[in-house]
C-alpha positions as CSV (number, residue, x, y, z in Angstrom):
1,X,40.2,170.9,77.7
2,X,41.2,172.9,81.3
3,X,40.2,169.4,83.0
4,X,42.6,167.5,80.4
5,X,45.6,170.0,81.9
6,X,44.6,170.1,84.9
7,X,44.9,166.2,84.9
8,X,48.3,166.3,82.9
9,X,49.3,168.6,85.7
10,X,48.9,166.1,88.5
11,X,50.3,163.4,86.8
12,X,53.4,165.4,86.1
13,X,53.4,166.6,89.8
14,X,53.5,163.4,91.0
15,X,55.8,162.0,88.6
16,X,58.3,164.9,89.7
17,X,57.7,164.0,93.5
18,X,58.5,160.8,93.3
19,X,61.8,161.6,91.2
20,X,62.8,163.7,93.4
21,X,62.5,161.4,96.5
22,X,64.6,158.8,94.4
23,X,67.3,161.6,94.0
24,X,67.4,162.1,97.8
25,X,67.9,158.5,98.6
26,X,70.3,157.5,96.0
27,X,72.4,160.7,96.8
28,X,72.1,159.9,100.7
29,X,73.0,156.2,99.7
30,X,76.5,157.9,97.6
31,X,77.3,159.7,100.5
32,X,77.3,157.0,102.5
33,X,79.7,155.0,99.9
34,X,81.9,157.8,100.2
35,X,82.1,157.5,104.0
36,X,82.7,154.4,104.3
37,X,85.0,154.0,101.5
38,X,87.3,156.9,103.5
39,X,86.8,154.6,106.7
40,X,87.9,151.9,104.8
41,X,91.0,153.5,103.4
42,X,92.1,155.0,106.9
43,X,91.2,151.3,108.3
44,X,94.0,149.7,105.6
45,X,96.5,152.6,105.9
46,X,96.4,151.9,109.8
47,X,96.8,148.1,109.2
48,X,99.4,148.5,106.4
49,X,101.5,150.8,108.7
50,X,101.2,148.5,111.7
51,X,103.0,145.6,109.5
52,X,105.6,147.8,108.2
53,X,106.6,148.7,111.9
54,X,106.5,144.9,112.9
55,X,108.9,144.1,109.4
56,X,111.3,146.5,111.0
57,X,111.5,144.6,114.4
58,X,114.9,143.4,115.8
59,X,113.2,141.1,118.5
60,X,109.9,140.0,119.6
61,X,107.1,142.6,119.9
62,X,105.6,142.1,123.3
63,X,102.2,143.0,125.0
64,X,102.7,145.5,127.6
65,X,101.6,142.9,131.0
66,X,99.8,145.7,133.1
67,X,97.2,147.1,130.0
68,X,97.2,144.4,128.3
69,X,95.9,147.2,125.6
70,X,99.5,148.3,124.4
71,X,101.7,146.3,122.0
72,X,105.7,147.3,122.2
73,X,107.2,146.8,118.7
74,X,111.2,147.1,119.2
75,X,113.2,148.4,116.0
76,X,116.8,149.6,115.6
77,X,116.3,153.1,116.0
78,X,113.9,152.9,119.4
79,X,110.3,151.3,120.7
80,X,107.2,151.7,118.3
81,X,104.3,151.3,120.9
82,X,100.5,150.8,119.6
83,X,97.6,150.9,121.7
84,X,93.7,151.3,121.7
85,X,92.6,154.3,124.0
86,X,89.6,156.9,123.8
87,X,87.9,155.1,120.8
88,X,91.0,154.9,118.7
89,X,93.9,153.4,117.7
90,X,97.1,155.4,118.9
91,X,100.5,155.0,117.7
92,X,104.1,156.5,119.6
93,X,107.2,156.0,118.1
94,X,109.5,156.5,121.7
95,X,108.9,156.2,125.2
96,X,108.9,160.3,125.8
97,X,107.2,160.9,122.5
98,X,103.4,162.0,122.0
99,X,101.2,159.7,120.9
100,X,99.5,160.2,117.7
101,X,95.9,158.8,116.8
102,X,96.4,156.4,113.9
103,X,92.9,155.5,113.2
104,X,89.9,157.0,115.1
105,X,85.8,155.9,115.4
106,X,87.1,152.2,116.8
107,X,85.0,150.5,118.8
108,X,87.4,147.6,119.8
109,X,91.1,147.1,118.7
110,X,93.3,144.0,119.7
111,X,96.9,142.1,119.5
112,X,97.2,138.5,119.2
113,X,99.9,136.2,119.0
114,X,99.0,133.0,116.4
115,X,102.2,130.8,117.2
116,X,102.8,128.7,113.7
117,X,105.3,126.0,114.0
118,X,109.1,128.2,114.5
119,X,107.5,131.7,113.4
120,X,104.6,134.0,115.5
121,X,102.1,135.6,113.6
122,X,100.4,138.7,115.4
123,X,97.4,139.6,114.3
124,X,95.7,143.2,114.4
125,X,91.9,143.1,114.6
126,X,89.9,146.5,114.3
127,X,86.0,146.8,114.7
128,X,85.1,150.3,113.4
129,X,82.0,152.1,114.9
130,X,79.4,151.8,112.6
131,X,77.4,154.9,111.8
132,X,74.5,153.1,111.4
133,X,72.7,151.2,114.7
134,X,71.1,148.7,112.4
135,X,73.7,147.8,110.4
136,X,74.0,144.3,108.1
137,X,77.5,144.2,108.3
138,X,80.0,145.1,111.1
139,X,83.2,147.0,109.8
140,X,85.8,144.7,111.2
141,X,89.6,144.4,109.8
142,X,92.4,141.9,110.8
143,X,95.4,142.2,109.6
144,X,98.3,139.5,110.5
145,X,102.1,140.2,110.5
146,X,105.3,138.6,110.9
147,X,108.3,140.0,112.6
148,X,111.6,140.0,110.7
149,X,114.1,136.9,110.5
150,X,116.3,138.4,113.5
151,X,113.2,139.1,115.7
152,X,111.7,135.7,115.6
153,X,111.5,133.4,118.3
């Protein structure tokens, strides 16, 4: 009888041990859901935002030739300036303004022009820094705009 419990012991013991290491990955594996659903939210809010300001263009957002790194967005009301700096994406609203990180952990950030028969597209690609080195998938984001009817060339 005291080696029947003895036995039931270890079998529960090891039944427990192994639930519990279950728990622990599948709550590690939530919180990294939860991370990168935030990243992905901050990544779309960033994109979403950088469309809005190219909507409100009056003429042709330009890249700025000595960085290469900055895109100048002109509106009514002043220059909307964008550019990737100290692993994020940094957004000023005037020339003597500060600027203001829009999106942080980037690993690269770029502005292209996709000319498309009388309209230019400009697209917005963002690589995120994954937190993982051996990732399967690489958070990347593009996001493609069109300046207003008065701003197009």
């Amino acid at each position: 009888m005291l080696v029947d419990c003895l036995i039931y012991l270890a079998v529960t013991a090891v039944l427990v041990g192994l639930g519990m290491s279950l728990f622990i990955r599948c709550l590690g594996a939530a919180s990294d859901l939860s991370r990168n659903a935030d990243d992905i939210a901050a990544a779309l809010q960033a994109g979403e935002r950088w469309r809005a300001d190219l909507r409100l263009a009056v003429a042709q957002p330009a890249l700025d030739s000595t960085t290469g790194s900055e895109l100048k967005i002109p509106q009514a009301d002043g220059v909307v300036s964008y550019r990737f700096a100290d692993n994020a994406v940094w957004r000023r609203v005037e020339s003597g303004a500060d600027w203001t990180r829009l999106l942080e952990r980037v690993k690269h950030a770029e502005w292209n022009t996709d000319p498309r028969g009388s309209v230019t597209a400009w697209h917005f690609d963002v690589e995120l820094k994954s937190k993982r080195p051996n990732a399967k998938l690489r958070p990347l984001f593009s996001f493609i705009g069109v300046a207003q009817e008065g701003a197009r060339q």
